[in-house]
C-alpha positions in Angstrom: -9.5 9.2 25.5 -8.7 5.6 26.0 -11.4 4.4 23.9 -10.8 6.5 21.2 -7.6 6.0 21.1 -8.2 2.0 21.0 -10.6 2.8 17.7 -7.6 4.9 16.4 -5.2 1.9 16.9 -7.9 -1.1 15.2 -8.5 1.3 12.4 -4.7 1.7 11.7 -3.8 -2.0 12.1 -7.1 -2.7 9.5 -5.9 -0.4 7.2 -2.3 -2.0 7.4 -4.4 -5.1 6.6 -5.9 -3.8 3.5 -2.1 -2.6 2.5 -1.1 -5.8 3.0 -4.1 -7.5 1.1 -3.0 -4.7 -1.8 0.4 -6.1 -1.9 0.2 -9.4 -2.0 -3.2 -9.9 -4.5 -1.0 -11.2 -7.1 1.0 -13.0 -5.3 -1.9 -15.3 -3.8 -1.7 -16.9 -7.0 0.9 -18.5 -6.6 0.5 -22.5 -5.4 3.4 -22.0 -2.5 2.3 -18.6 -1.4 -1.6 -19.6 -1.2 -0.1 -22.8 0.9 1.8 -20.1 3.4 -1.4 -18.2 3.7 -3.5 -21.4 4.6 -2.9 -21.4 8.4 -4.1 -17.6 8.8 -7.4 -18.2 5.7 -8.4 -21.4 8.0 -8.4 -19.0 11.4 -9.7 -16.5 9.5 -12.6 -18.1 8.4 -13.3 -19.7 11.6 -13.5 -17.2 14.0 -16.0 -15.3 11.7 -18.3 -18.3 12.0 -17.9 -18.3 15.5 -18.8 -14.3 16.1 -21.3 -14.6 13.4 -22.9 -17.4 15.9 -22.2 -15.4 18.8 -24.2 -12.4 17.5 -27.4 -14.6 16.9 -26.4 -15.0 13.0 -27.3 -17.9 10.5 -24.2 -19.3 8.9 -25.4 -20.1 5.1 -22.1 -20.9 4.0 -18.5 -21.5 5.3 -15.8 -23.5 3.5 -13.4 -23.6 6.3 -10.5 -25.3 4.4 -11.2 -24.0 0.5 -8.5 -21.7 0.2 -9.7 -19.8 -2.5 -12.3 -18.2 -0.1 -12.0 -15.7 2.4 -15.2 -15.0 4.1 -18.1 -16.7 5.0 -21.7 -15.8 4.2 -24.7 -15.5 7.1 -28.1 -13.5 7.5 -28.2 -11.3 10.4 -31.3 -9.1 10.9 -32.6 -7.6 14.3 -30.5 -7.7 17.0 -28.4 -10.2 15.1 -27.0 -7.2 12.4 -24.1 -6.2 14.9 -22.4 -9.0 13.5 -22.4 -7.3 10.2 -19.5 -4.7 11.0 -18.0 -7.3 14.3 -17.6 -10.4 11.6 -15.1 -8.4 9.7 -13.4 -7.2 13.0 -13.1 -10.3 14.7 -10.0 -12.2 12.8 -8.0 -9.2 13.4 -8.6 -10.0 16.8 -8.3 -13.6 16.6 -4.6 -13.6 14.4 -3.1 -11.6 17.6 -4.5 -14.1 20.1 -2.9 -16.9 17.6 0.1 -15.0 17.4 0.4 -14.6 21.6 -0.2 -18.5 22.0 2.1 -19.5 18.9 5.0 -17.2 20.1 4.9 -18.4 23.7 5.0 -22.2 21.8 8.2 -20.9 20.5 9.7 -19.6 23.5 8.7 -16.6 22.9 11.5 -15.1 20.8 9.5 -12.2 20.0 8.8 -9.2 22.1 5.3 -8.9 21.9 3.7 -6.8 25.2 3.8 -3.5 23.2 1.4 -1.0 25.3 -0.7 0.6 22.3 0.2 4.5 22.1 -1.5 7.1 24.6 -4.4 9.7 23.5 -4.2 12.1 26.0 -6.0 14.5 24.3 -8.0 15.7 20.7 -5.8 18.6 20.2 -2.0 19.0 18.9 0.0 17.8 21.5 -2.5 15.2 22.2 -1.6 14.0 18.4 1.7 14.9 18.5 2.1 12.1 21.5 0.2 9.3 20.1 2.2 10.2 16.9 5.3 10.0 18.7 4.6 6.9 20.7 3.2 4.9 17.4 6.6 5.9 15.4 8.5 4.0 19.0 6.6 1.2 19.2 7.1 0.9 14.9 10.4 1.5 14.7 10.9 -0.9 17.8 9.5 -4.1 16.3 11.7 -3.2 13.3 14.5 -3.2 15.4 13.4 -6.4 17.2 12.9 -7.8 13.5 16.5 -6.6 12.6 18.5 -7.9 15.8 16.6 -11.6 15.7 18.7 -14.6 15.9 18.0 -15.9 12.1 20.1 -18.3 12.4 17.6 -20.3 13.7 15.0 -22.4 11.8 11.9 -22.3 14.3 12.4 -18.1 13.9 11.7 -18.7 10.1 8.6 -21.0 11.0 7.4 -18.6 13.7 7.7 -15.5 11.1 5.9 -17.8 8.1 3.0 -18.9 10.6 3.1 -14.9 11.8 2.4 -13.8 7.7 0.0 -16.2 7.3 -2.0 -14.7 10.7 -1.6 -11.4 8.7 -2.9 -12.6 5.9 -5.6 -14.2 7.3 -6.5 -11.1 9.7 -6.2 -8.5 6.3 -9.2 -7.5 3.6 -9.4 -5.3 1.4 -9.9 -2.1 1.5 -13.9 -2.0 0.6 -14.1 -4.5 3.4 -12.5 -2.3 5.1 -15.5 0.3 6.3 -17.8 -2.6 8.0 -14.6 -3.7 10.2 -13.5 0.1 11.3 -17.4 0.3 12.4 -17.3 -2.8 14.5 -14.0 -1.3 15.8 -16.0 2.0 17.0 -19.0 -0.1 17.9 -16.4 -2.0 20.3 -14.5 1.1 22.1 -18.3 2.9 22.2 -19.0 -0.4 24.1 -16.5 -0.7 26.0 -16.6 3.1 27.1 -20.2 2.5 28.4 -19.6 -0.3 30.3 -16.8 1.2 32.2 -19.3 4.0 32.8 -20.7 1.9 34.9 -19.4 1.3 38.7 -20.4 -0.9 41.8 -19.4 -1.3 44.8 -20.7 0.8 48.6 -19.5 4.2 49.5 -17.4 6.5 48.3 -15.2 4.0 46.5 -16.9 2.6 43.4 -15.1 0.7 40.3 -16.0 -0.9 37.5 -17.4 -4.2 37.4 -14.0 -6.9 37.3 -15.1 -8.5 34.1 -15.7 -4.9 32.7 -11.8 -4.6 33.4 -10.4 -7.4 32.5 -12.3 -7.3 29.1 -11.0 -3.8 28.6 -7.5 -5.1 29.6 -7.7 -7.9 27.3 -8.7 -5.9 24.5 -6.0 -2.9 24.6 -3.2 -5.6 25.2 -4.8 -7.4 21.8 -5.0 -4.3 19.9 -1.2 -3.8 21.3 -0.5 -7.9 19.3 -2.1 -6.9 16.7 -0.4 -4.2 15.6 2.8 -6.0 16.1 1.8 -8.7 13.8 0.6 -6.3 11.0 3.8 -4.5 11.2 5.4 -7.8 10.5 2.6 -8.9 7.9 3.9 -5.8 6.2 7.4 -6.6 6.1 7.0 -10.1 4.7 4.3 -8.9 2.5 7.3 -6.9 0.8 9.6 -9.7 0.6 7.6 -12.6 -0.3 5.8 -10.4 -2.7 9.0 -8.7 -4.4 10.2 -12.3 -4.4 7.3 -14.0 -6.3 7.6 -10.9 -8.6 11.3 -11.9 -9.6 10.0 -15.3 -9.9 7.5 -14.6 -12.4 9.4 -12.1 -14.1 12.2 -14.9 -14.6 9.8 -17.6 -15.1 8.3 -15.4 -18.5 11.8 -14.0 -19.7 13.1 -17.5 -20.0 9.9 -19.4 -21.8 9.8 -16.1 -24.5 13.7 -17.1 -24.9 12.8 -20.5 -25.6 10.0 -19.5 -27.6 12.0 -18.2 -29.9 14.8 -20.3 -30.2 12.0 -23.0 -31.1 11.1 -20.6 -33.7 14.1 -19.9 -35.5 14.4 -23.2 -37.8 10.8 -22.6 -38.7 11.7 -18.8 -39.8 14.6 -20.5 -42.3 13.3 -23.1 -43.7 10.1 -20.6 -44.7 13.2 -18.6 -46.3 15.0 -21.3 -47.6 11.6 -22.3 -49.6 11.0 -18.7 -50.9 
């Protein structure tokens, strides 16, 4: 149940993404909000290249530091294709590693080692717990978010650099499908691998690396789901903001619009 409840918790935190994406598509427009994203689109872009390498891939094309891009283009065929559905996975994964290092850069003014919820089991109460456990660890980082010391400027540069790892980590949602695959291609992995024990006589565990690879990867999962919550959160303000902005921005040059066109309206009377 651990597995599947690690696919569970990827697929939630990619769809979060593709909410996120949703929200802010306008608002990437804008110069200063494009400029906030840059950190998370630069990470983003290279951590693909570097699974895409990994899984035997050609890069064709990267622009690491073009902003207006988001992805990167390679052939994969053979054994290379898994990097087809773990390309799209992979800056997920990369933004909460980011967001571990950055915070602990900080002095770690953000709670951060949130266990991902339990599955005990595939039927109600099994649900009902992981359910239960997802709507603590939510409502916790809200809290955390609430009760933060903003006073403080490095917390507002710690939550910008956190958006733009959300940013950079989100796609939209008919990118969506390859990265929940490479998230069920990972726990399937990871399930068979911890299949397999060594060790003599009646005590037999799982290879070490098996472990701390699974360890690694539930406690990222954990991150990451802590950064889209926050991703989510900005995503509202910064986009609501920009909104008011442009809103403002269009109300005031129709006023002046028209006030420039007044005298021409008079004098077109005044020669009738």
């Amino acid at each position: 149940m651990e597995f599947m409840a690690l696919f569970v918790w990827l697929s939630m935190c990619l769809i979060m993404g593709a909410m996120i994406h949703s929200v802010m598509a306008s608002a990437l427009n804008n110069r200063l909000v494009r400029l906030l994203a840059a950190p998370g689109m630069i990470l983003r872009k290279f951590t693909m290249t570097l699974a895409a390498l990994v899984c035997g891939a050609t890069v064709t094309k990267v622009r690491i530091y073009e902003l207006s891009s988001r992805d990167i283009e390679f052939k994969a065929d053979g054994a290379s294709s898994i990097a087809k559905v773990l390309v799209p996975l992979v800056p997920l994964l990369g933004g909460a590693v980011a967001m571990v290092a950055i915070n602990s850069m900080f002095g770690s003014p953000f709670k951060l080692d949130y266990p991902p919820p339990a599955l005990a089991a595939l039927d109600p109460g099994g649900l009902r717990g992981f359910l239960h456990g997802t709507w603590l660890l939510l409502s916790g980082v809200v809290r955390q978010a609430a009760l933060s010391d903003w006073g403080s400027f490095n917390l507002y540069v710690l939550s910008a650099l956190i958006f733009s790892l959300a940013l950079g980590a989100c796609a939209p949602m008919e990118g969506v499908k390859e990265a929940v695959l490479g998230a069920a291609l990972l726990a399937v992995s990871l399930a068979l691998l911890s299949s397999v024990s060594v060790g003599s006589g009646p005590i037999r565990t799982s290879p070490a690396w098996v472990v701390t690879a699974r360890t690694f990867i539930v406690s990222t999962s954990g991150v990451a789901f802590v950064m889209m919550v926050y991703g989510m959160l900005a995503a509202l303000v910064v986009g609501m903001t920009v909104r008011i902005y442009e809103l403002g921005t269009r109300t005031g040059g129709h006023k002046k619009t028209k006030k420039r066109a007044r005298p021409v309206e008079e004098e077109k009377r005044l020669a009738a």
